[in-house]
Each structure stands twice: as C-alpha cells, then as structure tokens.
BAVO-610208 format. One record per residue (C-alpha): residue number from 1; residue in one letter; z, y, x. Coordinates in steps of 0.25 Angstrom, whole numbers. Layout:
# BAVO-610208
<NUM; 'A'; <Z; Y; X>>
...
# end
This chain:
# BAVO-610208
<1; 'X'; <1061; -122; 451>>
<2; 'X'; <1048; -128; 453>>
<3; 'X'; <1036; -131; 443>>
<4; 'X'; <1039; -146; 444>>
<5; 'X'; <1053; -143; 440>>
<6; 'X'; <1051; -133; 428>>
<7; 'X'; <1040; -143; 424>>
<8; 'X'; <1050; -154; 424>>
<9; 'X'; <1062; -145; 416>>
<10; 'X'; <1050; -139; 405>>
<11; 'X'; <1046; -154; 404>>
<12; 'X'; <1061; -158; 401>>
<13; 'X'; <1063; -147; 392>>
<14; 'X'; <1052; -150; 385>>
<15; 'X'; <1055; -163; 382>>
<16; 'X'; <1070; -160; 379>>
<17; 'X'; <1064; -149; 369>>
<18; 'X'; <1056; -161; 362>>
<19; 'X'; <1065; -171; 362>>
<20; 'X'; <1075; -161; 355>>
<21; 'X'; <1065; -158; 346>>
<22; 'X'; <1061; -172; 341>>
<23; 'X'; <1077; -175; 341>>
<24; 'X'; <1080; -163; 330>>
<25; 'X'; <1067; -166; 321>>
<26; 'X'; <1071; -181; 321>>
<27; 'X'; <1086; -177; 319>>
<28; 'X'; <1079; -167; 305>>
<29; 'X'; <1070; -177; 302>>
<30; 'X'; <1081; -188; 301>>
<31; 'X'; <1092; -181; 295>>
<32; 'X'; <1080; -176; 284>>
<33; 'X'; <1075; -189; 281>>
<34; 'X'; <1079; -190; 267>>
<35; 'X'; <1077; -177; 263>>
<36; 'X'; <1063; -178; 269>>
<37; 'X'; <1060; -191; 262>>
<38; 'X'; <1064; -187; 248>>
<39; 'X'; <1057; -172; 248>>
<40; 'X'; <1045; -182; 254>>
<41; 'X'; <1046; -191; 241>>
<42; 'X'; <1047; -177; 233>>
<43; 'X'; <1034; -173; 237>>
<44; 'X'; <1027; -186; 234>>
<45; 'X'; <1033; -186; 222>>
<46; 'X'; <1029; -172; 220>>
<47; 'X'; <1015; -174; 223>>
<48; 'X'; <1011; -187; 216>>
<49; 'X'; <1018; -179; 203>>
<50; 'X'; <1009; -166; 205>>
<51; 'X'; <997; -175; 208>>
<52; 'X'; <998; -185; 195>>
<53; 'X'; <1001; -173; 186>>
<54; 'X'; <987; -168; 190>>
<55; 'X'; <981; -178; 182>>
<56; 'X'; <991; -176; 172>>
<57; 'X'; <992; -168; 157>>
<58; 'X'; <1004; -156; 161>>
<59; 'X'; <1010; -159; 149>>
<60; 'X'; <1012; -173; 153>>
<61; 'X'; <1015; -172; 168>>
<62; 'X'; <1013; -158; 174>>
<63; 'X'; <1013; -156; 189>>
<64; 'X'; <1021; -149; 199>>
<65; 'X'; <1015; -136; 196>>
<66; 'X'; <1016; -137; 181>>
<67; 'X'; <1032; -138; 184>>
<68; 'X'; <1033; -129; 194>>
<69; 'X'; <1029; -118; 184>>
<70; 'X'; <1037; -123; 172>>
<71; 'X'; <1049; -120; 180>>
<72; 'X'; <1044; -106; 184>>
<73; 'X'; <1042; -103; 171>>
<74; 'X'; <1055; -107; 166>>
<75; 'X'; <1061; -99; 177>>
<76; 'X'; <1054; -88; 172>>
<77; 'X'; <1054; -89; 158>>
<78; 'X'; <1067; -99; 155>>
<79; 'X'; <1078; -94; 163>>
<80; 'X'; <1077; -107; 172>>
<81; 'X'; <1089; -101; 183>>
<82; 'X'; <1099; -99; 170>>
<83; 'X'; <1096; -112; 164>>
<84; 'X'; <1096; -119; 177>>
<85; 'X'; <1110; -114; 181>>
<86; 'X'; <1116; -116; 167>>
<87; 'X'; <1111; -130; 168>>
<88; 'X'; <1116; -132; 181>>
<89; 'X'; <1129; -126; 176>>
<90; 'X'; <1132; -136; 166>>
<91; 'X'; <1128; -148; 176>>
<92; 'X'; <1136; -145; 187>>
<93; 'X'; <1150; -140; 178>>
<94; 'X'; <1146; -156; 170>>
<95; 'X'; <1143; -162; 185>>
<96; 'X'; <1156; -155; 190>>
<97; 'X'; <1165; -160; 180>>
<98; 'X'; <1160; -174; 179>>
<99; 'X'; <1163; -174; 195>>
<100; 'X'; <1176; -170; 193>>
<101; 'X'; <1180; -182; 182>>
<102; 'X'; <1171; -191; 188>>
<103; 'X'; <1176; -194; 202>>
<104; 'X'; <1188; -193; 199>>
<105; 'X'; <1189; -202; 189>>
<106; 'X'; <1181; -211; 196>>
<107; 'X'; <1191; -210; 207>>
<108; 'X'; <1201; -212; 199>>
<109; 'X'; <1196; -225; 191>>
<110; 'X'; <1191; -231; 203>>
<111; 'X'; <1206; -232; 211>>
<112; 'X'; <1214; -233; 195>>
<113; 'X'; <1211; -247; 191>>
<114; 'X'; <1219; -242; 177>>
<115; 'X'; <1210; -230; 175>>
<116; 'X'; <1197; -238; 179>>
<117; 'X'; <1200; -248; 168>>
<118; 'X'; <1203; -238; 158>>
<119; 'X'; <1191; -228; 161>>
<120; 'X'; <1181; -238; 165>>
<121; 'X'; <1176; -241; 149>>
<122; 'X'; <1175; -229; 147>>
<123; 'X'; <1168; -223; 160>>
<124; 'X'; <1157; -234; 159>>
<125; 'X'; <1155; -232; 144>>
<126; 'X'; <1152; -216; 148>>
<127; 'X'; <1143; -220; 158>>
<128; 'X'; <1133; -227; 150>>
<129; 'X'; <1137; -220; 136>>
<130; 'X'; <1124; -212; 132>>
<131; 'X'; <1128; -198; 134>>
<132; 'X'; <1115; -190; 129>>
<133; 'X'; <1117; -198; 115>>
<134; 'X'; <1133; -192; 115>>
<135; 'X'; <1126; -178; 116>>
<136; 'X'; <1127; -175; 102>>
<137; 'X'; <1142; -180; 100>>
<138; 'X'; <1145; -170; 112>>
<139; 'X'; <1137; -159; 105>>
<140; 'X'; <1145; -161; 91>>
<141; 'X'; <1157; -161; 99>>
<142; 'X'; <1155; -148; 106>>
<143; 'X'; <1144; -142; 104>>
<144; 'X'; <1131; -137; 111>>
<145; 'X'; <1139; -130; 122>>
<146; 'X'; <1138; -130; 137>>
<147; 'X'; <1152; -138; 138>>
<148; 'X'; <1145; -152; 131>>
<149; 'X'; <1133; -148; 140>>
<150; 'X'; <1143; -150; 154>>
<151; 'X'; <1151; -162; 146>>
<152; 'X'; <1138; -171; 145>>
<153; 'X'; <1133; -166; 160>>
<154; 'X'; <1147; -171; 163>>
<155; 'X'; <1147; -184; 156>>
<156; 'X'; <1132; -188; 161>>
<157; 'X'; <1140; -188; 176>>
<158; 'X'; <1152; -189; 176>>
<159; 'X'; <1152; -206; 173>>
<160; 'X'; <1142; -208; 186>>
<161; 'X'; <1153; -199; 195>>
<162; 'X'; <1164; -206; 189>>
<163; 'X'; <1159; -221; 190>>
<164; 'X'; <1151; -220; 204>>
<165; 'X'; <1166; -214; 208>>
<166; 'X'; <1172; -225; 203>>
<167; 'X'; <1163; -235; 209>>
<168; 'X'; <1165; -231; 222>>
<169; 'X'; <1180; -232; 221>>
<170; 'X'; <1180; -245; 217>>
<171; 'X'; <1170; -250; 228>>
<172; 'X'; <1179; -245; 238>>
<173; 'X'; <1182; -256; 249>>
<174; 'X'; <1194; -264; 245>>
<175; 'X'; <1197; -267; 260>>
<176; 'X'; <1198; -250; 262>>
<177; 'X'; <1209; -249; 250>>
<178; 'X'; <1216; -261; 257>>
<179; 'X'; <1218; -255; 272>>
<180; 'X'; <1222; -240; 265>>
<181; 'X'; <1231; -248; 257>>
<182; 'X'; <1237; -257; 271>>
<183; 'X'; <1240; -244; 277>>
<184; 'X'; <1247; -237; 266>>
<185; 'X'; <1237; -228; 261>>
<186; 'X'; <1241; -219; 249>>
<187; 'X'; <1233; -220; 236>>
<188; 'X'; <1228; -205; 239>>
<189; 'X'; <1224; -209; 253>>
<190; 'X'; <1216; -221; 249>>
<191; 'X'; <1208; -214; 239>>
<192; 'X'; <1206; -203; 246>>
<193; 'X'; <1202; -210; 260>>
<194; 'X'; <1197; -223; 255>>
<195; 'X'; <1192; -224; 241>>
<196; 'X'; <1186; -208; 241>>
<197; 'X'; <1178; -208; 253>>
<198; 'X'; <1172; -223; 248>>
<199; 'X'; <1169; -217; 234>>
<200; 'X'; <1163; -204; 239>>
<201; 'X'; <1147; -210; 240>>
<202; 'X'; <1150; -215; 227>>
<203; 'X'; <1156; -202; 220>>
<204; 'X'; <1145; -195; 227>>
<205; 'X'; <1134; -204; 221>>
<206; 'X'; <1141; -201; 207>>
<207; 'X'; <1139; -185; 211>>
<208; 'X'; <1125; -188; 213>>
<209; 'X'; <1123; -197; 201>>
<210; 'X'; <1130; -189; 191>>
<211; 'X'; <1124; -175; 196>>
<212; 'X'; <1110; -182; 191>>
<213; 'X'; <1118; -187; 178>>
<214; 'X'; <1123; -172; 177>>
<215; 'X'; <1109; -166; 177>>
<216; 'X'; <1103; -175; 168>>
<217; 'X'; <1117; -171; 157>>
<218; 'X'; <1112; -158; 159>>
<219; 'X'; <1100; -157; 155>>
<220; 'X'; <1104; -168; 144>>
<221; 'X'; <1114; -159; 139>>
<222; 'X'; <1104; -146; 137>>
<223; 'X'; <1094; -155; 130>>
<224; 'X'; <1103; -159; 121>>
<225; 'X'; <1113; -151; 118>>
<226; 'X'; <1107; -135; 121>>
<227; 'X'; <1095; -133; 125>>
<228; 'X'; <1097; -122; 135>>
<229; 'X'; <1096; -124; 151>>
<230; 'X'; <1086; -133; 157>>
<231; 'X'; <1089; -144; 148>>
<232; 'X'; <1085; -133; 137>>
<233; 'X'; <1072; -130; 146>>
<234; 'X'; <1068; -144; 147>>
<235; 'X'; <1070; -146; 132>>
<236; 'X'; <1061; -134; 128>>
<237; 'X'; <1050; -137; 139>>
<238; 'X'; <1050; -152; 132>>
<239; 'X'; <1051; -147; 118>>
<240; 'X'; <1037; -141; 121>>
<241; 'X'; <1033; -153; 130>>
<242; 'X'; <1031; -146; 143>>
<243; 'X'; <1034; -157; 153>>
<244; 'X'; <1032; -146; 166>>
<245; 'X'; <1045; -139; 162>>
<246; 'X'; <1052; -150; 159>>
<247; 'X'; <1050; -155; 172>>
<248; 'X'; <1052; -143; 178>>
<249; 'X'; <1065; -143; 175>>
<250; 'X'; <1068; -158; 176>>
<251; 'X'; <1063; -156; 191>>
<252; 'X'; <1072; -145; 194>>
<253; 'X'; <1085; -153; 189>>
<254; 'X'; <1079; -165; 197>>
<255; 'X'; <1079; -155; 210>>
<256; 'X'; <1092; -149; 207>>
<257; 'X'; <1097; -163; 206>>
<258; 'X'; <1092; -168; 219>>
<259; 'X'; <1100; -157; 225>>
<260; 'X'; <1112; -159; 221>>
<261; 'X'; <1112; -173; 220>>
<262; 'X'; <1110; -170; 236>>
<263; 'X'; <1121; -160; 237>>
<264; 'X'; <1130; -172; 233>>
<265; 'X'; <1125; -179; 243>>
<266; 'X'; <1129; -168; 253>>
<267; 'X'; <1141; -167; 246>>
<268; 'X'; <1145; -181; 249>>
<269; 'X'; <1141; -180; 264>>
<270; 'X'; <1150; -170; 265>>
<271; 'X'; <1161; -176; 261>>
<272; 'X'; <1159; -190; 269>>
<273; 'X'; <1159; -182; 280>>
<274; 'X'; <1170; -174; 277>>
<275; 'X'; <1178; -188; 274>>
<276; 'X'; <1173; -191; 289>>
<277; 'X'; <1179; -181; 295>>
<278; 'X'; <1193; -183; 288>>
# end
C-alpha cells in the first residue's frame, strides 16, 4: 500500500473515530439533560445558600458546613442509621398500605358510578379534613404506639392516591370506551386495556404526590405523638433552637424524597413500556 493510500485510510479513520465520538457524547448529553439541569440548579441553589449564610448569625441561617457537622455528630453521637431506618420503616409500611387502598378504590369509584356517589362526600371531606388537629383523637384512641404512627402516614396519602386515580378514570376518552364496547369488549378487557393504561400517568403522579404526603406524616406523627426517630431528633435540636440540625435532617428527608420520588418515575416507565410491548 502506498503512503498516499495509508494517508487517505488514517484520514478516514480518523474522521470515523471523531464523528463516533461526538455522536455518543451528544447521545449522553441528550439523554442527560434533565438530570444535568437540576443537579446544576442544586449547585446554584447550594452556593448562593452558603454565601448568604456568611453574613449570617449560625443560629439564624447556618451555612453548609455548619450542617454538614450537625449530621455527623448525630451519626456519631444520636444513633442517626437506627433512627433513619425505623423512620423509614413506618413511612413505607403507611406508603404501602395507602397504595394498596388507594388505587384501587380509585379504580373502583371511578368505573362504579354507585360507589363514586356513595364514597365521593366522604373522600373529599378527608382530603381537606385537618389531619395534624385529629392527632390527639387517634392518640386517646390508641395510644402512643407505632400502629397510630403508620395509620396517619397513611391517611396523609392515601386520599391524593385515591383521588388522582380517580381523576384519571373519569378523564378517560369516551370515544375509546365506545369502540371497546362496538366490538364486544368484556368489562375485564376494557378496564384492563383501556381505562388502566390511560389512568396510569395519573396513578403514578398520585405515587409521587403521596410519597411526599407520606414523609411530611412521618415526621408529623414523631413530633406529636413520640418523640423518638428523626421526628424526635428534629424536635430535641428545635427545643434547644439549633437550626443546623434541624436542617440537617429536613435536608436528608428532602434527598431521600427526591429519589424516590424518581424511582416512581422509573417505575412508571417501566410499565409503559411493558404495556408497549403487550
């Protein structure tokens, strides 16, 4: 082969190479878009936090740092990892058990026009009844005991399950019920390959929505009713106004939030494309 033609065959590999190259970083960078855009917005936030707290009293609005060693010194000194895991403990069996009512009983008012009209009062009154002022009721009538900590995580989410469930059967396309029905379609069939894979962004934004709920029960629930977990931690850094471990802990929840707010949003991909495939 001569140098012309090995010149010519590097120069094309070379050019195949780079054009490979650009074509996998614009694939990354494209199917990483979001996430790169919100863990930029985190950083902002992050830094103009730590840079006003500078000019800031600790007790007031302590910086990064400050928290940072709060939490360590709970993990050392608090037993952060066993308060963290009971909490979680209690959320998720609430969580669980308000999914397991919710969706459906959403399904089920939402294609039962009888059981929408004799449930509907009552669901919406729940909904906006204050729940944190019904805490002293559930206390007298059970005690300070772990079960009435899991039945109010479970009232704070399972009505925002139940209702967005709802909402999305009822917003189903009546033309879509119309053609299932023009062929024959079975109850089972229409439900299951109509009207579910319509309500699914909808039970799914429930999920999302009431595993939010669900935190903010927990914690409510271990203010109020025990003080032990980090509802306990938050309450004994407040009682003696230490505002770093107090957002110490709020931060965490927040971060344990965003990710499983995220894995739901897995979770519904999944599905959808499990339905594609059907």
């Amino acid at each position: 082969m001569s140098t012309q033609s090995l010149t010519t065959v590097r120069s094309t590999w070379e050019r195949a190479r780079t054009s490979v190259k650009e074509r996998i970083a614009g694939t990354w960078f494209e199917r990483n878009r979001g996430i790169l855009i919100r863990l930029f917005a985190v950083l902002v936030g992050l830094t103009i936090w730590d840079l006003y707290a500078r000019g800031q009293p600790d007790y007031l609005f302590p910086g990064l740092e400050l928290i940072f060693e709060s939490l360590v010194t709970q993990y050392r000194e608090d037993d952060l990892v066993g308060a963290f895991t009971n909490s979680m403990a209690t959320m998720f069996l609430g969580y669980i058990l308000a999914v397991l009512v919710g969706v459906p009983l959403g399904l089920a008012m939402g294609i039962s026009r009888k059981l929408d009209v004799m449930l509907n009062p009552y669901v919406n009154a729940m909904y906006v009844a204050p729940i944190s002022a019904m805490v002293p009721i559930f206390i007298l009538i059970g005690g300070p005991t772990f079960e009435v900590r899991v039945f109010i995580v479970f009232l704070f989410c399972v009505f925002e399950i139940l209702i967005d469930t709802y909402e999305g059967v009822k917003t189903t396309p009546e033309g879509l019920l119309q053609v299932a029905e023009s062929f024959g379609a079975s109850k089972y069939y229409t439900v299951r390959h109509v009207i579910f894979p319509h309500d699914l962004p909808y039970i799914t934004a429930g999920l999302r929505l009431g595993m939010g709920r669900a935190v903010n029960g927990m914690i409510l629930a271990e203010i109020l009713i025990e003080f032990v977990n980090l509802g306990g931690i938050i309450r004994s850094w407040a009682d003696v106004f230490r505002v770093s471990g107090v957002l110490s802990i709020v931060l965490m929840l927040m971060l344990v939030s965003i990710i499983l707010t995220r894995a739901i949003q897995l979770l519904e991909r999944l599905i959808i494309d499990w339905e594609a495939e059907k």
